[in-house]
N, C-alpha and C positions, 0 to 999 in steps of 0.2 A: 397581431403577430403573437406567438408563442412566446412569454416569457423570456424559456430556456435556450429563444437563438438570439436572444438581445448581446451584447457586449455591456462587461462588467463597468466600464464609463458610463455607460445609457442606465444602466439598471442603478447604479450608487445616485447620481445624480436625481432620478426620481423616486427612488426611497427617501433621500433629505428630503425631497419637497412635498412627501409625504399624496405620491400619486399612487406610489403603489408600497405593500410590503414588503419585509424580508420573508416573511411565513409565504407570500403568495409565489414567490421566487423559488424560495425552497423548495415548495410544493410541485412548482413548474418542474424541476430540475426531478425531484425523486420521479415525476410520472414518467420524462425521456429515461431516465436510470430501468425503472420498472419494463418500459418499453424496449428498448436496447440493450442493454445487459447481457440479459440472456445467448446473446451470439459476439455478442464484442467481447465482455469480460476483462473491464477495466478495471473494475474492485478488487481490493484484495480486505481488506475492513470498512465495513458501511452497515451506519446506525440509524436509519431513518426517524427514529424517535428523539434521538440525541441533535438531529443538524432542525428540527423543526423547536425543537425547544431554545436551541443558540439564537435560531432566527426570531423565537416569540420576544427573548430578551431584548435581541437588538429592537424588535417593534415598542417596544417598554421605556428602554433609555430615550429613545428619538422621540418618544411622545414625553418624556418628561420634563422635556427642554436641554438635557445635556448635550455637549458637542459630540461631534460622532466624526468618526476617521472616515479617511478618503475613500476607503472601499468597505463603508459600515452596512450590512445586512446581506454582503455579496457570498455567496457561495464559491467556494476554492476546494481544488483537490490537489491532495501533497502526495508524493513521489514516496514511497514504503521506506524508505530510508531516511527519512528524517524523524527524529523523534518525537513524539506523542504523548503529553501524559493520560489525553483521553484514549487512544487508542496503541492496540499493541506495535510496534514494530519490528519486523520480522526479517528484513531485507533483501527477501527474496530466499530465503535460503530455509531448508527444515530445522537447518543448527541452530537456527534461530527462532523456531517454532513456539510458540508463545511468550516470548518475551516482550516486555509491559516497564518500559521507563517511567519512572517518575517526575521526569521535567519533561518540558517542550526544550526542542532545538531554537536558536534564535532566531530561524526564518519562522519557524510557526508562531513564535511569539510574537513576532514586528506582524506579523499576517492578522492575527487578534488583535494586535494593538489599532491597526486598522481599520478592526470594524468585521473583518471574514467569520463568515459560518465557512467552520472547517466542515466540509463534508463528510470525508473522510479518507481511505490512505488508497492511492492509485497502485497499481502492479508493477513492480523491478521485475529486470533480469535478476539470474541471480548474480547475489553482491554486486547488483550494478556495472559485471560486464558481458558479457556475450553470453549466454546460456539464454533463450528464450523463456518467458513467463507464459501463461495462459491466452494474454488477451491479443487479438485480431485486428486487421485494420477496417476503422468504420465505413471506407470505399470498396472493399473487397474483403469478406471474411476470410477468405480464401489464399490473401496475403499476409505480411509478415504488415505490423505496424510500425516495425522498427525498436531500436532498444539505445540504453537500458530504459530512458523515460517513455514506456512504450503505455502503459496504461493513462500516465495525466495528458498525454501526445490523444488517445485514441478519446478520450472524455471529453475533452474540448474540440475536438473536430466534427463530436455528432451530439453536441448540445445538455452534457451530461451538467458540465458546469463551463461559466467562461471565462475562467482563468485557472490553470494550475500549475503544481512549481514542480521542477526537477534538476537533473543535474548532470552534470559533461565530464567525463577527464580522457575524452576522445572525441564521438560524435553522438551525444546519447541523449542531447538537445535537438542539434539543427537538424539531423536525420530524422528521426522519426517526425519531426513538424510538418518536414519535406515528405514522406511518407504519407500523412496523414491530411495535410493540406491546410496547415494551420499556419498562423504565425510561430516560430520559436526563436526566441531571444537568449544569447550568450555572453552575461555581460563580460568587462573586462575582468581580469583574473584580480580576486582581491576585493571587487567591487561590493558583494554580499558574502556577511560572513557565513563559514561553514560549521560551525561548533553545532555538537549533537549530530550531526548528520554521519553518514559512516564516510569514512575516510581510507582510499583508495591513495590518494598521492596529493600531497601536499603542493606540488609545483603542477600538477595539472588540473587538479580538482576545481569546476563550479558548478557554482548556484544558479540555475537557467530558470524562464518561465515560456509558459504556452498560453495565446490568446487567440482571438480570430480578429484582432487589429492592431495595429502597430502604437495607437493611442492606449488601447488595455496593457499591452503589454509594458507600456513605459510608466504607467501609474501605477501597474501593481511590482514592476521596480523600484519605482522611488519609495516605496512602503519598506520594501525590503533591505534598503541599501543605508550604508551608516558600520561607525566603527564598534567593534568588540573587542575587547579586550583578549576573547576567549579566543577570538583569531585573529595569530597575529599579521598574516598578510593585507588586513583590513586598517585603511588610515585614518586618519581623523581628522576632516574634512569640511569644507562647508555643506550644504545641503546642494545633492546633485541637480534638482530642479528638470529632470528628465520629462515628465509629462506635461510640463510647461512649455520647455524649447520641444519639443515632438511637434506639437501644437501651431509651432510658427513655421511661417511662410518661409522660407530661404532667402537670406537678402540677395542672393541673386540666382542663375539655374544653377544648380548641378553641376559636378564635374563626373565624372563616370571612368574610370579606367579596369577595361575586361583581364580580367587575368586569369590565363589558362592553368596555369599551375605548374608545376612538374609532372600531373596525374592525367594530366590530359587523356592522354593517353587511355587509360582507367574507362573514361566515361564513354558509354553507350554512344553508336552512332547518331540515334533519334534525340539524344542530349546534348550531340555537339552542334545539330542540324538547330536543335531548337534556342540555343544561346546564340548562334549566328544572327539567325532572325532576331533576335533581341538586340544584337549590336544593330545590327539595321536600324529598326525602330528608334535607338534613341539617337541615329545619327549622328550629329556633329557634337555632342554631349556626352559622348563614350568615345576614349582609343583604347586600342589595344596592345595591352603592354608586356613587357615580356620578362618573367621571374628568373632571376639572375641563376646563375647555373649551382652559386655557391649555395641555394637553398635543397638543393636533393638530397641532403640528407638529412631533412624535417622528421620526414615522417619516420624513418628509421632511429633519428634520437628520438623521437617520442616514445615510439614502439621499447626502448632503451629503458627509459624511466620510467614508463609507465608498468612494464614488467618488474623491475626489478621494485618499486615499491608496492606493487603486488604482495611480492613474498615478503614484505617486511609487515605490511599490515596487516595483513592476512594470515600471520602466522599463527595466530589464535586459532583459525577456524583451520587448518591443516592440524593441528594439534590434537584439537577436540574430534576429527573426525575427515582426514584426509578421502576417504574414501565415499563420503557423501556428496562431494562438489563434482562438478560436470569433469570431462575430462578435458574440454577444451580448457576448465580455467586452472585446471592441476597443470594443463600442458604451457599456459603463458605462466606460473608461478615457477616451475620449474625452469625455463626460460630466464627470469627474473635470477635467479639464484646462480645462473651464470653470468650474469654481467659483471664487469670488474669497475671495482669504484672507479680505477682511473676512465673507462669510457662514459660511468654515469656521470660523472662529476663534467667529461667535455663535453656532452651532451647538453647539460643546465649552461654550461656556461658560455655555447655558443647560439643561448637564445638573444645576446645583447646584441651582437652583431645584427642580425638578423631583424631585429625591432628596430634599429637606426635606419634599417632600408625602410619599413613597411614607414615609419614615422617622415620620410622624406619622400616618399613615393606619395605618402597624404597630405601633404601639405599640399599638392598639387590637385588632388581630386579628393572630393568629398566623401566618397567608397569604394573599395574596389568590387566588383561581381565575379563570382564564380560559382560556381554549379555547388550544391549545398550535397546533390547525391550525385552517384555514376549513373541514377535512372529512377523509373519508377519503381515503388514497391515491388521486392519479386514475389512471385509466389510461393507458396510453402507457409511453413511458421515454424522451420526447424532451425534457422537463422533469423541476425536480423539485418542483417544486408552489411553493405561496404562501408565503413567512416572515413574511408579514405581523403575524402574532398574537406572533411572536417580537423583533418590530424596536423598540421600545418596550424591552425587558427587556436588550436588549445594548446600548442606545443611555445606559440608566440604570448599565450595570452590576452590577447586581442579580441576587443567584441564581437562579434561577429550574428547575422540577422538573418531566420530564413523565409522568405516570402512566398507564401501560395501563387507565383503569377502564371504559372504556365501547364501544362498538359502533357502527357506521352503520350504513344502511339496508343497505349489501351483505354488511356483516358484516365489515367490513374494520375494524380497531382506530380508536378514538378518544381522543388524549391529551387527560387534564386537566393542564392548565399550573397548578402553585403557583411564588408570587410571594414573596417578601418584602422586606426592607428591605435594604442592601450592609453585608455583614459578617456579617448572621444568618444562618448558614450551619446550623450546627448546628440552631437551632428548626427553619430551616424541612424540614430534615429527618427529626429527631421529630415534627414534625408529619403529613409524607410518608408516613411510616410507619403514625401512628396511623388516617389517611384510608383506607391500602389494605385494614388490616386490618377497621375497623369497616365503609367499604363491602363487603368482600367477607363481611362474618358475616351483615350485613344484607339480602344477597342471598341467601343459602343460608338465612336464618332465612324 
C-alpha cells in the first residue's frame, strides 16, 4: 500500500519501530501533493524542502535513541490561520498578504511537540467564514469542499497528509469532513487552546481536527489538548487519555438517540430517506427523540453572536481596508453591528439551559446522531454549503463527530454527525469508533 493512504496511528507506530521512515512518508505524501494539487488546490504555503528536512530530523533523533512523541515523523497540515513561524500566515484574506509571525500558535506547538512534520498551511475561507478559497472537493472538482477548513478537510480525504487541524465557530469542521468524506472531529469548547490562531468569537470558536479514522483523530487530539494560560476558556486538568478510551470496547452496546433537530426540515429529501435507513439498521439500539421546542432559537442566537463578535474582532481589517473583504462578510459584520448587547448577552446566557437538556438527554444514550449536512456537496465553488445541522452543536459547545458512513444520491459522501454531552469527549469517541466499525461489518455481512 501507498504510504500516503496509511492512517497517522499506523504510520507513527512503525516509524518507532523503525519499519519505515519519516523522509519515506514525507516523500509518499509530497508525490500524492505533486500528483493531486494541481485540480484540488489544498495549499496555500508548501515547502517541499523544508517538510523533508523536519522529517530527515525526526529520522536523526529516533536513531539516536531519544524518546519521540506520539505522532513523531508524521506529516500534518494546519488550517492558514494558525500561526506559523516557519510559514507565512495569511488567513485567507489579501489584508493579510504576506504576513510572517514570529511564534507558533500553541496548536502548532503541542503538534511539534509531538513529533509532526508540519507540511505546511491548508487554504481558509476568507477570515475563516463564508467567502470561498481556491480549493475543490477531492470527490468532485466540480464541487464545493466545504468551508472554512476547506483545504486540511480536502488534503486528508485524497491522501495529501493523514491528519490536519482546523477550526469551527459554526460548521467549518464537521461540514466540510462530511463534504469531503473524512472523519472530522469538534472537540468540546475549551477543550484545545486557541492562542495564536485568529479569533472570530471567543464563545464559539474551536480547534477541530481531520483524519480518515476515528483512532487518528483522537491521538492527534490528545496531542493537542491541555491547559494554557494564553486561553483562558482552557482548564487545567488531568490528562484526557482520548486515544486510549477510543480504543476500548464499550462496556456494554451503545445507546443511540436520533435527533431530528429543529432543521429537519433543512435537510434534503435523499438525507432524510437515508438517516431513516440508518435508524433501521441500528434497530433496538437507537430511538428517536424529539428536541424540545424551547431549542429554535439555537441557531438564530448563534447567528446573534457570532455576528456581532464578527464586528468587534474584525474591526481591524474593516479599518485597514473595508472594501477588500467579500460582501457577504461586510454584509454579516454589518449585521453584527446591530445587535444589542441586551440580546447578545441572552443569547450566551441561554446556552446553560439548554446544556442541562443535552447533559440529561446523555446520560441516557451514549450520542446523539444527526445529519452533520442538509446533503451532499453541492455543486459550484461559489459557496460552501449550509452549516446549518452544525449551528446548534457550536452554539452549545458540545463535541460533536462527523463520520464518512453513508452516500447520496450522486455518490458524493454523506456525514453522520455524533453528539454528545460538553466534556464527554472520550465516550463520544469510543462510541465513534464502535459505530464505524459495526456499520461497516454490517455492510459487508
Amino acid at each position: 500500500m501507498d504510504l500516503a493512504d496509511l492512517g497517522a496511528a499506523q504510520l507513527a507506530r512503525r516509524i518507532a519501530a523503525g519499519e519505515i521512515s519519516s523522509l519515506e512518508v514525507t516523500e509518499a505524501c509530497l508525490r500524492r501533493i505533486d500528483s493531486r494539487e494541481p485540480e484540488i488546490k489544498a495549499w496555500v504555503h508548501l515547502d517541499p524542502e523544508f517538510a523533508r528536512a523536519q522529517a530527515t530530523k525526526c529520522d536523526q533523533l529516533r536513531a539516536s535513541g531519544a524518546a519521540v512523541g506520539p505522532l513523531h515523523g508524521v506529516p500534518v497540515g494546519v488550517k492558514d490561520i494558525f500561526d506559523t513561524q516557519d510559514f507565512p500566515t495569511e488567513n485567507g484574506t489579501i489584508l493579510d498578504r504576506g504576513r510572517s509571525p514570529v511564534n507558533d500558535c500553541t496548536a502548532v506547538r503541542r503538534l511539534k511537540a509531538a513529533g509532526c512534520v508540519i507540511m505546511g498551511k491548508t487554504v481558509t475561507t476568507e477570515l475563516a467564514v463564508y467567502a470561498p478559497g481556491k480549493t475543490t472537493n477531492p470527490k468532485d472538482i466540480n464541487r464545493t469542499p466545504g468551508g472554512s477548513s476547506s483545504g486540511s478537510a480536502a488534503a486528508v480525504a485524497c491522501g495529501m497528509v493523514p491528519i490536519a487541524i482546523g477550526s469551527q465557530t459554526n460548521g467549518s469542521v464537521i461540514r466540510p469532513a462530511s463534504f469531503c468524506g473524512v472523519i472530522g472531529f469538534k472537540p468540546s469548547h475549551g477543550q484545545i487552546s486557541r492562542s495564536g490562531a485568529l479569533s472570530l468569537s471567543r464563545n464559539l470558536d474551536h480547534v477541530g481536527v481531520f483524519a480518515r479514522s476515528v483512532e487518528d483523530a483522537a491521538l492527534v487530539t490528545d496531542s493537542l489538548t491541555g491547559f494554557d494560560p494564553d486561553d483562558t476558556d482552557t482548564r487545567l486538568t488531568a490528562a484526557t487519555k482520548l486515544h486510549e478510551t477510543a480504543l476500548q470496547e464499550p462496556p456494554i452496546e451503545p445507546k443511540f438517540g436520533f435527533l431530528k433537530t429543529q432543521m429537519w426540515d433543512r435537510a434534503e429529501p435523499a438525507t432524510q430517506a437515508a438517516f431513516e435507513e440508518l435508524v433501521d439498521f441500528l434497530g433496538d439500539a437507537c430511538k428517536t427523540i424529539e428536541m424540545p421546542n424551547a431549542f429554535h432559537p439555537a441557531v438564530e442566537n448563534l447567528r446573534k453572536i457570532m455576528t456581532a463578535d464578527l464586528a468587534k474582532s474584525l474591526s481591524a481589517y474593516v479599518d485597514r481596508g473595508k472594501s477588500q473583504l467579500s460582501d457577504i462578510l461586510q454584509g454579516m459584520i454589518d449585521d453584527g453591528n446591530r445587535v444589542s448587547a441586551v440580546d447578545y448577552n441572552r443569547a450566551v446566557d441561554a446556552r446553560a439551559g439548554f446544556n442541562l437538556w443535552v447533559e440529561e438527554v446523555c446520560s441516557e444514550y451514549d450520542a446523539l446522531i444527526a445529519p452533520a449536512t442538509i446533503g451532499e456537496a453541492p455543486l459550484g465553488l461559489t459557496a460552501t454549503g449550509d452549516p446549518v445541522f452544525c449551528s446548534t452543536w457550536s452554539y452549545l459547545g458540545v463535541p460533536a463527530l462527523s463520520l464518512p458512513l453513508m452516500q447520496g444520491v450522486d455518490g458524493m459522501p454523506l456525514g453522520v454527525q455524533l453528539v454528545s454531552a460538553r466534556g464527554d469527549d472520550a465516550r463520544l469517541l469510543r462510541t465513534a469508533r464502535w459505530l464505524m466499525e459495526t456499520t461497516f461489518n454490517g455492510i459487508e455481512n
